[in-house]
C-alpha positions as CSV (number, residue, x, y, z in Angstrom):
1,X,112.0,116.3,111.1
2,X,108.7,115.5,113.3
3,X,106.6,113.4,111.9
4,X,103.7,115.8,111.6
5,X,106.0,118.0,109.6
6,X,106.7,114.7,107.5
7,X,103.1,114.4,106.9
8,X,102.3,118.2,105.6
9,X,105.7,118.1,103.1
10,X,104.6,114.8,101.9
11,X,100.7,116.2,101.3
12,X,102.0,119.2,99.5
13,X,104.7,117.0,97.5
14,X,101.3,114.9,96.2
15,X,99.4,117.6,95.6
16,X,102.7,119.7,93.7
17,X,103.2,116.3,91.9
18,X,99.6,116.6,90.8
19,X,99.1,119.6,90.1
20,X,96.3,120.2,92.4
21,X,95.9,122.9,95.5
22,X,95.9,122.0,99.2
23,X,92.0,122.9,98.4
24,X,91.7,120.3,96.0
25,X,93.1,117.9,98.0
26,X,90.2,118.3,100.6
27,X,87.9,118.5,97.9
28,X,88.9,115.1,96.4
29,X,89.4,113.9,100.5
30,X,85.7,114.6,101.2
31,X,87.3,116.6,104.3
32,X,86.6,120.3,104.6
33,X,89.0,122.9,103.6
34,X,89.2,124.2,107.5
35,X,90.6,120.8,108.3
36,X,93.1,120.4,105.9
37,X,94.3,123.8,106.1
38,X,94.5,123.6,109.8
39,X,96.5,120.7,110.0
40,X,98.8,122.3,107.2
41,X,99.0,125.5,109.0
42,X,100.1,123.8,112.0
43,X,97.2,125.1,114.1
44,X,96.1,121.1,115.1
45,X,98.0,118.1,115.0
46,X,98.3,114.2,115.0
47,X,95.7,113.7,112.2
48,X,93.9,110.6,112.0
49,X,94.8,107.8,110.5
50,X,90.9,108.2,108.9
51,X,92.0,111.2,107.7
52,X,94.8,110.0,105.9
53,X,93.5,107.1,104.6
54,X,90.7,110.0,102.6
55,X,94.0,111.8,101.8
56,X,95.5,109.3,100.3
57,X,92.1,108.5,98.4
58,X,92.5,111.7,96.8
59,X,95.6,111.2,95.1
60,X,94.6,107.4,94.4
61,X,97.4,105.7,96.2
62,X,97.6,103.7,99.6
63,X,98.9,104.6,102.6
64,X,102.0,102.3,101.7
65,X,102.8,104.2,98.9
66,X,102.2,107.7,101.0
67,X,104.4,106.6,104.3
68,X,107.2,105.1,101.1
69,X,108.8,108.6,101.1
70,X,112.2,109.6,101.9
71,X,110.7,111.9,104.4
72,X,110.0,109.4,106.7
73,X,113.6,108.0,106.8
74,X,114.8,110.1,109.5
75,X,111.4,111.0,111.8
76,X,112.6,112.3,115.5
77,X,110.2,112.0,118.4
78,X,107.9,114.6,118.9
């Protein structure tokens, strides 16, 4: 798995965890919804590390807790 796609199954793990739509995440990541959803939809990549930061913020963790995810175990090279 790439890294980016990494990133979107953790986002939408958090978000099924809490309950809350990809929406709600931007809402809560004071990002717009056309961000988020673009990233998620694969239409931009590499977000910034900004943006994860305010992602993370949303579901009240840290990045060390985000990147502490099996997902990340076997990332390929883009």
């Amino acid at each position: 798995m790439t890294l980016e796609n990494a990133i979107r199954e953790r986002i939408k793990e958090l978000a099924n965890k809490n309950n809350i739509t990809i929406n709600k995440v931007s809402t809560l990541a004071g990002l717009t919804h056309t961000t988020l959803l673009a990233f998620m939809n694969n239409e931009t990549h590499d977000p910034r590390i900004s943006t994860l930061l305010h992602i993370c913020e949303a579901f009240d963790i840290d990045l060390k807790e985000f990147f502490n995810s099996s997902l990340f175990k076997n990332v390929i090279e883009e």
